[in-house]
C-alpha positions in Angstrom: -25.2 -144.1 -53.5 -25.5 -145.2 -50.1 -21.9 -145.8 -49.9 -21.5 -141.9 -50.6 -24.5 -141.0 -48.1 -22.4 -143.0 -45.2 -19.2 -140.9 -46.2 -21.1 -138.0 -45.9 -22.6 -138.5 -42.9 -19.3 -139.9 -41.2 -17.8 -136.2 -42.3 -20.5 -134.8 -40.5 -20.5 -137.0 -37.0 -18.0 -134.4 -35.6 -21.4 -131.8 -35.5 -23.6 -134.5 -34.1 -21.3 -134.6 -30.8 -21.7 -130.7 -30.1 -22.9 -129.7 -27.2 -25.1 -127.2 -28.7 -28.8 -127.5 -30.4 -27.7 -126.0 -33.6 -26.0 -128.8 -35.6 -25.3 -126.5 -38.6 -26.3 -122.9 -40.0 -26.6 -122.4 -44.0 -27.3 -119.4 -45.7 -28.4 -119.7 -49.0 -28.8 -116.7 -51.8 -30.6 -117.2 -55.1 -27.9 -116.5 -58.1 -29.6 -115.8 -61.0 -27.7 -118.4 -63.0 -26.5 -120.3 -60.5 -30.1 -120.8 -58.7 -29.9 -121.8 -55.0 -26.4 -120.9 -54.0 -24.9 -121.7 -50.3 -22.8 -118.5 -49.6 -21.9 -118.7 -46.0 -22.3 -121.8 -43.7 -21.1 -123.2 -40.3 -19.3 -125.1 -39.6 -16.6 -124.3 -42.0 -16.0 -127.9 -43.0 -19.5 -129.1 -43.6 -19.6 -130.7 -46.8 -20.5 -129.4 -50.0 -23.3 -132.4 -50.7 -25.1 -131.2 -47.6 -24.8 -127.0 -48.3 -26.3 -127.7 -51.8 -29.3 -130.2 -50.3 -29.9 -127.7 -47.9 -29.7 -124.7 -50.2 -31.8 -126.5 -52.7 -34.5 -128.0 -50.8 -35.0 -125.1 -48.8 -35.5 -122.5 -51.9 -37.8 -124.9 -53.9 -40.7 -125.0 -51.5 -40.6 -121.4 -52.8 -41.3 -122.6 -56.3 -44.5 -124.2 -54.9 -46.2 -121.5 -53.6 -46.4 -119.6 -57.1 -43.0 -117.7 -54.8 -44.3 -116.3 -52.4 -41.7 -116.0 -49.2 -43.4 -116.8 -45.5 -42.9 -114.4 -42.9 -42.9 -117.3 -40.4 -40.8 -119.6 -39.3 -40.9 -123.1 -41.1 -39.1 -126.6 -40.0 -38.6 -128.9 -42.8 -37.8 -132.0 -42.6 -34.1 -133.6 -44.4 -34.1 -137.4 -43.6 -31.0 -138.7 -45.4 -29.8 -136.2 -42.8 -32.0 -137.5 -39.8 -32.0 -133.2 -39.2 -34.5 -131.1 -39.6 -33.9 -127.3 -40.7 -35.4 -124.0 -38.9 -35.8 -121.5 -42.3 -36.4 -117.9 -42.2 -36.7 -116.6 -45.5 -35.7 -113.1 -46.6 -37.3 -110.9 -49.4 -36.1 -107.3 -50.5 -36.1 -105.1 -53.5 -33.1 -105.6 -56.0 -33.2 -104.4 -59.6 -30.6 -106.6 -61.0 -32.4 -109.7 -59.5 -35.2 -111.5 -61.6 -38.6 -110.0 -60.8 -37.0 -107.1 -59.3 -36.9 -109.1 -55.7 -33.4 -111.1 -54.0 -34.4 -113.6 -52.1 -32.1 -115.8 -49.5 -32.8 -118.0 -46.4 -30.9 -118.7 -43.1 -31.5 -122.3 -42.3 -30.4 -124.0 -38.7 -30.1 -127.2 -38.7 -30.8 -129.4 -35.8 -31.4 -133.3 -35.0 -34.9 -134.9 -35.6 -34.9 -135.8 -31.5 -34.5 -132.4 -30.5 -37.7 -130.8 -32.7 -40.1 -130.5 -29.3 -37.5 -127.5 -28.4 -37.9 -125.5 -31.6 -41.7 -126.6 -31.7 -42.6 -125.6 -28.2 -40.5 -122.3 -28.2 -40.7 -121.3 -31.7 -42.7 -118.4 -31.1 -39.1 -117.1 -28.6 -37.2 -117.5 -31.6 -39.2 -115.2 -34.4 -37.8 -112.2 -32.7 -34.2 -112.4 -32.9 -34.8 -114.1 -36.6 -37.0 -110.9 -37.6 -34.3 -108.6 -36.0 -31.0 -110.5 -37.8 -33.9 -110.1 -41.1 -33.8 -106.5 -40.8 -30.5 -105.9 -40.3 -29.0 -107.9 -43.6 -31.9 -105.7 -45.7 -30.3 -102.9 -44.3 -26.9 -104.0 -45.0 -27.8 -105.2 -48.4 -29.0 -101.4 -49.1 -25.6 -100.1 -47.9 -24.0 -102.6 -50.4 -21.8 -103.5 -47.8 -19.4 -106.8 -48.4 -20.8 -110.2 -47.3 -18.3 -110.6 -44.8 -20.9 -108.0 -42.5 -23.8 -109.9 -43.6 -22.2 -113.2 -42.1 -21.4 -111.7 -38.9 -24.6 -110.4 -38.6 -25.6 -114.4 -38.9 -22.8 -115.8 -36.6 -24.6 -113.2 -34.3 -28.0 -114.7 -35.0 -26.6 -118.2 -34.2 -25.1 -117.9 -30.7 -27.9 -115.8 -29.7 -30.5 -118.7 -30.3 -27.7 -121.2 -29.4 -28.0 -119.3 -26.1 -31.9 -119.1 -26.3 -32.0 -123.1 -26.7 -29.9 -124.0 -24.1 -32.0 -122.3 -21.6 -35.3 -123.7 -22.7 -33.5 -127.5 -22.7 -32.3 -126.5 -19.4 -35.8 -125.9 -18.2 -37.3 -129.3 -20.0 -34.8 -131.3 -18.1 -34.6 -129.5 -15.3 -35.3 -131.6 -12.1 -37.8 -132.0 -9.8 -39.7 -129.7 -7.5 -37.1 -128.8 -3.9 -38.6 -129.6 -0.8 -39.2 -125.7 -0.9 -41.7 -126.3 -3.7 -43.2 -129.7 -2.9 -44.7 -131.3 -6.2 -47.7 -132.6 -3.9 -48.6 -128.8 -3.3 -48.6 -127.7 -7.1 -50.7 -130.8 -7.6 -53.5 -129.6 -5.4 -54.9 -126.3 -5.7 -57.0 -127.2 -2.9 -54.0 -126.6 -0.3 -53.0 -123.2 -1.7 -53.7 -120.8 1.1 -53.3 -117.4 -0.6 -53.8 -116.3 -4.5 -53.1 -112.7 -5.8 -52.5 -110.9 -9.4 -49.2 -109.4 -10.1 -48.6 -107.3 -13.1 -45.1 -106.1 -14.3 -44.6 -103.3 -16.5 -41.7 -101.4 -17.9 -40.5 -100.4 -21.3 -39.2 -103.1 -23.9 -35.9 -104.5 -23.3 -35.7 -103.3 -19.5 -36.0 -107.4 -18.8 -39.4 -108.1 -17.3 -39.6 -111.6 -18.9 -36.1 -112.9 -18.0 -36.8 -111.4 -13.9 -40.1 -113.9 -13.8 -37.9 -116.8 -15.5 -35.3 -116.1 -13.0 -38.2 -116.5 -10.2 -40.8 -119.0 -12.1 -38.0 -121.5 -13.3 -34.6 -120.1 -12.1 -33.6 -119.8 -15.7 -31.8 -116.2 -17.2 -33.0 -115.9 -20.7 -30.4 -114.2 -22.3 -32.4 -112.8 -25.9 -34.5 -110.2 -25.8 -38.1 -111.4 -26.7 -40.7 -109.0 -27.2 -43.9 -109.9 -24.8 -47.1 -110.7 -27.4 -50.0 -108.5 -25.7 -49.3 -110.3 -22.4 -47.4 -113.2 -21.0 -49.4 -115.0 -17.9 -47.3 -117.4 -15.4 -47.9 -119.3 -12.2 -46.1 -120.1 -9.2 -46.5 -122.0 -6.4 -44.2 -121.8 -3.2 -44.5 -122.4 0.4 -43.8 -118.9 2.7 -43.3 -119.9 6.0 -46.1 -122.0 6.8 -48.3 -120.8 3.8 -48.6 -121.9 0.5 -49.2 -119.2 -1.8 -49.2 -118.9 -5.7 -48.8 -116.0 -7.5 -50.3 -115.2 -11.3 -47.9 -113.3 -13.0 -49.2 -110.8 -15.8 -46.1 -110.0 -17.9 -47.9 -106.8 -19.9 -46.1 -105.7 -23.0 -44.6 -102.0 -23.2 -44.8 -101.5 -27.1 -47.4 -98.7 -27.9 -49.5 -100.8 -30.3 -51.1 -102.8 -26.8 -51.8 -100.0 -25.0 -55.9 -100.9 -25.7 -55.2 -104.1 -24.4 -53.4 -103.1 -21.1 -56.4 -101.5 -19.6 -58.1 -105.2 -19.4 -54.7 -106.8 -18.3 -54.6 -104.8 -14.8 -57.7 -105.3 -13.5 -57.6 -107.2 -10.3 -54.1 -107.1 -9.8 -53.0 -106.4 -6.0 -49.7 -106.3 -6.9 -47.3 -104.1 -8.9 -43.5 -104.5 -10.7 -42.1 -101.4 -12.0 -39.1 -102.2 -13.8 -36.4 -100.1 -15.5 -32.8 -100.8 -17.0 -30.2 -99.2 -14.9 -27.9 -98.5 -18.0 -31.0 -96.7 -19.8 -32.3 -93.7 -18.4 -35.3 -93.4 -20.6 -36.5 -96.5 -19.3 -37.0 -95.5 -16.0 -37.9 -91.8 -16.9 -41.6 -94.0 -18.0 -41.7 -95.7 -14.8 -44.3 -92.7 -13.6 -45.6 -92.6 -16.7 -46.4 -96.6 -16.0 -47.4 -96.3 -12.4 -50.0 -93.4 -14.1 -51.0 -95.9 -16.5 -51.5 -99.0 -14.1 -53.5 -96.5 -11.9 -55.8 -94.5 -13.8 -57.1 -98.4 -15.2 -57.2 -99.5 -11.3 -59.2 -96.9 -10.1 -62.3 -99.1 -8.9 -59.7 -101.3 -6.9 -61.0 -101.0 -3.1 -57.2 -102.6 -1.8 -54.0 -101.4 -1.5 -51.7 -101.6 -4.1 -48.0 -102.8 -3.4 -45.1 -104.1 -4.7 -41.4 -102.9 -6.1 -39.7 -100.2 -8.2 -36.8 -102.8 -9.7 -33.7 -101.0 -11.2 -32.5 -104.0 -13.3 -29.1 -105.4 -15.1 -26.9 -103.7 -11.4 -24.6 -106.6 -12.8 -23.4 -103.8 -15.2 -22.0 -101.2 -12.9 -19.4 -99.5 -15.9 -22.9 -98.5 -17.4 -24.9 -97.6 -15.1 -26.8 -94.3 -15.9 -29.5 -93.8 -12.8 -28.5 -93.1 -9.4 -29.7 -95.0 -6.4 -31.1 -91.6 -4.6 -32.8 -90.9 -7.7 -34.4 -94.5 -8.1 -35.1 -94.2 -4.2 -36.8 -90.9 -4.3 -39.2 -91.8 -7.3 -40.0 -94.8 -5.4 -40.9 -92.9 -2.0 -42.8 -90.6 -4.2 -45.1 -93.5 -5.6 -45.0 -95.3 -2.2 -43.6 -98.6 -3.7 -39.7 -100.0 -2.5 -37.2 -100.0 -4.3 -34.3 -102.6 -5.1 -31.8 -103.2 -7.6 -31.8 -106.3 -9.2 -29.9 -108.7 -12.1 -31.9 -111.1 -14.0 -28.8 -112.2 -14.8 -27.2 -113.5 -11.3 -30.5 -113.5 -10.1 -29.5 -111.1 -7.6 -32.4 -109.9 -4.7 -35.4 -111.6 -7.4 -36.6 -114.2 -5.1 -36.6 -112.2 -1.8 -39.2 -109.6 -3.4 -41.7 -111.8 -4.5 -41.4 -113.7 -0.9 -41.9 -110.0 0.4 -44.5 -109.0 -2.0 -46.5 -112.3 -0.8 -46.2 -111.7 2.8 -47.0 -108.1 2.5 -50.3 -109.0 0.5 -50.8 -111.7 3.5 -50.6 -108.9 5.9 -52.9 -106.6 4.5 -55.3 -109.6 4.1 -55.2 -110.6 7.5 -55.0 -106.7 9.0 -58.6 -106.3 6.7 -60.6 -109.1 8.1 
């Protein structure tokens, strides 16, 4: 036996020297004969002993829970492996299946060493999981071949192959420049200025990968949904002033518009963002600007900050024109610049302006 567990891991060395997080991806169906049946998997030579203890271990913790099917997403450990697996378990309605329900998992598996990433950012990966979730119950309605279904997975894996790499990069990333001295972060004492920003926009515009870009000068390439509100710091020096920044990244889905009005108060600072290759987006930048202000009308300061017409990396798509974007933001008396989360293009000179503006009107008061 342990003869055969060498052989098998010696087959599977050649996925221990990838670059990426993401060792291996199963996806096991439950046949009704059959029981736990590895359909799809990547790579396409991983071997059949490790599909079927994958396939099998994952679909009997089922069987322990009188079968009910988590809507989270569970790590498991396989130690003949040394890997652990990130599951996300699928339920929908299917006659032919026993108790009228198919069920199936996708399971990622990655190396024992590496679990503090998926601990740490699990909750960044539920999103594109639920998404890929949605999209194979649809495609299992349509009856469509399994040949969509895998793609649909392959999708699911580069996506959080992607999402991973940025979050190592950030966890290895090195230490503070001279720009943003480590002593300084270390001492609140020595901060000279502190003020509220809040950044709104509709979902998907990119409002969470813009502060990555700034906060750790990291583009994160999924879309995440913001849960209620996202709060970050940072500390830099501006000229000879050391000023940190709070960050309220609000939510644009309807269901937290209750919470929203608590999120703005005390802000000084605004970040109106819209997608430059979705006009609906920033047809609701006055309808957030409204928002923000109606909640902000006991504020006795100023209010400044940007309109941001985001993603100007994709010019073939573009569907807003700069007079238009200009105008709006003359109208609301904010600026106006296009940015890219994505090249990081004109991010860190607006929160540098935003900060000496705020300075300004500080100084001007007293």
């Amino acid at each position: 036996m342990e003869i055969k567990r060498v052989a098998i891991l010696s087959k599977f060395k050649i996925l221990k020297n990838m670059k990426t997080l993401i060792d291996a991806v199963i996806y096991t169906d439950i046949h009704n004969e059959l029981g736990p049946d590895p359909i799809h998997w990547f790579p396409s030579d991983l071997p059949e002993s490790i599909r079927m203890l994958v396939g099998i271990k994952t679909m009997t913790i089922l069987t322990g829970d009188q079968g009910s099917v988590p809507d989270s997403l569970l790590i498991i450990p396989f130690p003949s492996l040394k890997l652990k697996g990130l599951i996300k378990y699928i339920e929908r309605e299917d006659r032919s299946k026993r108790g009228g329900f198919a069920r199936s998992a996708i399971t990622f598996l990655f190396k024992e060493a590496d679990d503090v990433i998926f601990y740490k950012y699990m909750s960044y990966l539920k999103a594109p999981f639920d998404e890929t979730t949605r999209k194979i119950i649809e495609l299992e309605k349509q009856q469509v071949s399994n040949d969509r279904i895998f793609e649909e997975i392959n999708i699911l894996r580069n996506s959080v192959s992607k999402l991973l790499e940025d979050f190592r990069a950030k966890e290895i990333s090195l230490p503070s420049s001279q720009e943003f001295p480590e002593k300084i972060i270390r001492d609140e004492k020595i901060v000279d200025y502190r003020f509220k920003l809040v950044v709104v926009g509709d979902p998907g515009v990119g409002k969470t990968s813009i502060i990555l870009r700034f906060t750790d000068n990291a583009f994160l390439r999924t879309y995440v949904p913001t849960l209620g509100v996202n709060i970050t710091e940072k500390i830099f020096q501006d000229k000879n002033k050391v000023v940190e920044v709070i960050i309220w990244d609000i939510a644009g889905q309807n269901k937290f518009q209750v919470m929203r009005r608590h999120f703005y108060q005390g802000s000084e600072a605004i970040l109106l963002i819209f997608d430059l290759t979705n006009r609906s987006s920033f047809n609701s930048i006055k309808h957030w600007y409204e928002d923000v202000m109606k909640n902000m009308e006991k504020h006795h300061h100023q209010m400044v900050g940007y309109i941001f017409g985001n993603k100007s990396d994709l010019k073939e798509v573009r569907k807003v024109k700069l007079v238009e974007a200009l105008a709006l933001a003359k109208e609301l008396n904010l600026k106006y610049i296009e940015t890219s989360a994505l090249t990081g293009r004109n991010i860190g000179y607006t929160f540098y302006d935003i900060a000496e503006t705020i300075i300004k009107l500080r100084v001007d008061k007293n």
